[in-house]
N, C-alpha and C positions, 0 to 999 in steps of 0.2 A: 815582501815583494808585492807589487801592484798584479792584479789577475787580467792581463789584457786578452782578449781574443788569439787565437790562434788561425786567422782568419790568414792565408798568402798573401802576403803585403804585393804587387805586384811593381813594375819599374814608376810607373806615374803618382805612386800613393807612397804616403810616408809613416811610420810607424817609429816615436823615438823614447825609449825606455832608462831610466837614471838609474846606472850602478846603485847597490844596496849602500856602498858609503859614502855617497856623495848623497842620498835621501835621509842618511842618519844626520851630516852633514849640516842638511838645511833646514831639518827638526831642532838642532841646537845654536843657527846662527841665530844671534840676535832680528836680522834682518829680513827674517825668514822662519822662522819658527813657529809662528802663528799661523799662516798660511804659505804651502808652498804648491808646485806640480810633482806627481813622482810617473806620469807619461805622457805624452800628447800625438796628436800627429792628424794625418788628414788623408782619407780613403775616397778613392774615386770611383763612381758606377760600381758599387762593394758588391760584386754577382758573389752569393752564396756566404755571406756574412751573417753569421748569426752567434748567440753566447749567451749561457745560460749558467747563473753565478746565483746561487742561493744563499751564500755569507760573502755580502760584497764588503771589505775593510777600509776600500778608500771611497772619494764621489768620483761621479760620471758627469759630465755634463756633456753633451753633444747638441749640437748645432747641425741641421740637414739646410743643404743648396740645392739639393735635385734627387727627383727620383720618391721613393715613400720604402718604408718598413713599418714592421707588426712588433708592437711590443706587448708585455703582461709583464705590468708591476705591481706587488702580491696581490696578483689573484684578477687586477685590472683592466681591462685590454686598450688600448690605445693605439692610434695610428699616427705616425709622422710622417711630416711632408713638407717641402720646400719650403722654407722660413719657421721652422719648428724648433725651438732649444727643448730639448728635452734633460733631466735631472732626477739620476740613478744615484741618492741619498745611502753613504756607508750604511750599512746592515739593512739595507732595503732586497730582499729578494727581487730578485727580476729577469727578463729572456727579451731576445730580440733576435728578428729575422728580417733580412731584406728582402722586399719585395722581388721575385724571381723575375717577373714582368718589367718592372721598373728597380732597379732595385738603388738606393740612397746615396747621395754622396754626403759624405759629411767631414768636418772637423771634431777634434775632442782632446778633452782632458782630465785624464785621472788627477786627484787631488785630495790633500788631507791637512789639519792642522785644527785648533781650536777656536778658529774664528768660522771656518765652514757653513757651521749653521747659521751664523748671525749674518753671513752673506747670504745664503738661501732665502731665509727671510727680507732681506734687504732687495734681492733681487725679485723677490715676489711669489716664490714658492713657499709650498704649505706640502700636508700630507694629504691634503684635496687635490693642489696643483701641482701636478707632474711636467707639463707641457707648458708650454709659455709662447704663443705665436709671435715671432719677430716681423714676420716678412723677408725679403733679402738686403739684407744691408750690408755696405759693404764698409761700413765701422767696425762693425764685429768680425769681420774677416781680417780685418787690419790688426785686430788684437790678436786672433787665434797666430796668422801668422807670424806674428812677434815673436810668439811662444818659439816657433817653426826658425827663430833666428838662431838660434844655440848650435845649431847643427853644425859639426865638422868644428868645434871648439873645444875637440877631445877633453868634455865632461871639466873645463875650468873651474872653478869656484866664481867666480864673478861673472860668468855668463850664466850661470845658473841662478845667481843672487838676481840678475837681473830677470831673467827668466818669472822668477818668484812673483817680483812686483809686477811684473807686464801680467801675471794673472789676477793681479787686483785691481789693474786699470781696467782689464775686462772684464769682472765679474761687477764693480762699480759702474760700470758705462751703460750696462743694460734695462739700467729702470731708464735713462734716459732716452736708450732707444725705443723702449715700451711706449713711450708717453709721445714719441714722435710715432710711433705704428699706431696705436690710438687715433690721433688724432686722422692720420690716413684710413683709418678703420672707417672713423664718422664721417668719411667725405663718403666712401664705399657706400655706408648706408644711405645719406643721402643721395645717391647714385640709384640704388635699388628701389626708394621707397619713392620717387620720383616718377622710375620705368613703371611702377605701381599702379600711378595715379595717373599716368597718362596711357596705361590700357587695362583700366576697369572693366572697358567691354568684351576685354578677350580673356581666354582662357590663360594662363600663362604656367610655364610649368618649372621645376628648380631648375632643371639644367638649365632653361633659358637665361632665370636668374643669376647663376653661378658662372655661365661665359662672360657676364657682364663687369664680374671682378678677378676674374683667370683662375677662378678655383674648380676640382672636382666637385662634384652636387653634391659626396660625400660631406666634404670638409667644409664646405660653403655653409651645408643645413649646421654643422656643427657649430662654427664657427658666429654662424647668425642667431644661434641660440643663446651662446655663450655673451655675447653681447646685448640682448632684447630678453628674455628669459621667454622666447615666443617662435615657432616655428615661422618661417617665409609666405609659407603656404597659408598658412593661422591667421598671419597678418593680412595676405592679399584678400582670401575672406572677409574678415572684419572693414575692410576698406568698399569692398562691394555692399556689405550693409548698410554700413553710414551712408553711403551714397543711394541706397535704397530707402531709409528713413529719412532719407531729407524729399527723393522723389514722393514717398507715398504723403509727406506733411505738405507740399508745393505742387504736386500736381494732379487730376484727376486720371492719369494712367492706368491701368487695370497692374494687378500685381505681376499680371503673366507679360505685360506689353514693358513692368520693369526690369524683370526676368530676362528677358530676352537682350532687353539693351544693355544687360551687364554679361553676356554671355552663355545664359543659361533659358535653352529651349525647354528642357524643362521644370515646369514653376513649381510644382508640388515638389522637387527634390532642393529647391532653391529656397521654398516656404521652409521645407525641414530644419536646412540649414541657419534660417532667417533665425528661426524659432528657439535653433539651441544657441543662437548667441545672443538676442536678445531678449528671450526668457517667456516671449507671448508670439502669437501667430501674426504674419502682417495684417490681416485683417484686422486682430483686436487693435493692432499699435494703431492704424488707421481710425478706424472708431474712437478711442481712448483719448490720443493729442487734438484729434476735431470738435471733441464734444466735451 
């Protein structure tokens, strides 16, 4: 039997679990045997949802639409949030808790069969990648609630056969959605890296950044990492320098009158900065590309 939460399924949430012989069942149909589901279902505002399974037997996949929780899978701490698929791999130690404040809505599916992993892989997971940001799409709600059709079919054979495959349409459909959030990713960036270069001269701070793509600052620094291998912050610096090394090669400005027009009153903290990323003081750079 699948280890589902014990969590109070409340009137608006649905929690739907396959008799033990209707999962032996679909271990041995031809049509089904290779991959099937053995629970699913979909929790709303989960206040006080949490589960802690140190020999998990079947997979996890969950998908959040609102709200964030804390997970640790073996040993790793991770956060999810609104367009997060997360993927709790058979014998993967793991725990999770929703956020008491906010706390997750999500979809999900217990699942087992000997294709599992080559769908993990296929979907884009690793033992590195636990997380997989979707954003909200609502393709993959359309698959989850597929699943969510069996209901009131008193456990048939053929809505469960069906059942089976409507989890291969979803687990197949996600690289595709990846490569569509992708691409909405690099629009984001250049969104951000834009706001960047048209206020050089101001100070700017994450959150400002992260209202600009509706994310927490938390998830945003994450998230902009995970894409650029470089902090927001990292970058808006390095962007003040270039525009600092082109003024000190093009104009005869004082370094402090450059200083100032990029935001920073003071030059010696701005020289500092100058210094650890381009490796020599403005001065020297100055002297060095003139002569």
């Amino acid at each position: 039997m699948t280890q589902t939460s014990q969590w109070p399924v409340p009137a608006d949430s649905i929690r739907y679990v396959l008799p033990a012989p209707m999962i032996k069942a679909l271990s041995e149909h031809p049509l089904t045997r290779e991959l099937f589901p053995v629970a699913f279902g979909h929790y709303r505002k989960a206040l006080g949802h949490h589960m802690h399974r140190e020999h998990h037997r079947d997979n996890l996949l969950i998908y959040c639409t609102d709200g964030r929780a804390f997970l640790n899978i073996e040993g790793s701490p991770y956060t999810a949030e609104a367009g997060d698929l997360v993927l709790l791999p058979a014998g993967v130690s793991h725990r999770y808790t929703a956020d008491p404040d906010n706390p997750w809505t999500i979809h999900w599916v217990h699942y087992t069969g000997p294709l599992a992993e080559a769908f993990h892989r296929y979907m884009g997971f690793s033992d590195s990648v636990r997380v997989l940001h979707l954003g909200q799409q609502p393709r993959v709600l359309v698959d989850f609630n597929g699943l969510l059709s069996v209901q009131q079919t008193g456990f048939r054979s053929k809505g469960l056969v069906h059942a089976a495959n409507r989890l291969r349409q979803l687990l197949t459909a996600i690289p595709l959605t990846l490569d569509a959030s992708r691409n909405a990713q690099q629009t984001d960036l250049d969104t951000i890296h834009n706001f960047m270069r048209e206020h050089l001269e101001e100070r700017i701070t994450l959150e400002q950044l992260a209202e600009l793509v509706g994310l927490s600052a938390a998830h945003f620094a994450t998230r902009y990492r995970a894409q650029t291998g470089t902090t927001p912050i990292q970058h808006f610096l390095h962007l003040k320098v270039e525009r600092a090394c082109q003024l000190l090669d093009t104009s005869n400005q004082s370094f402090a009158q450059i200083s100032a027009s990029l935001g920073y009153d003071d030059a010696y903290y701005f020289s500092r900065l100058f210094k650890k990323v381009m490796g020599q003081s403005p001065s020297h750079y100055r002297h060095t590309n003139r002569h």
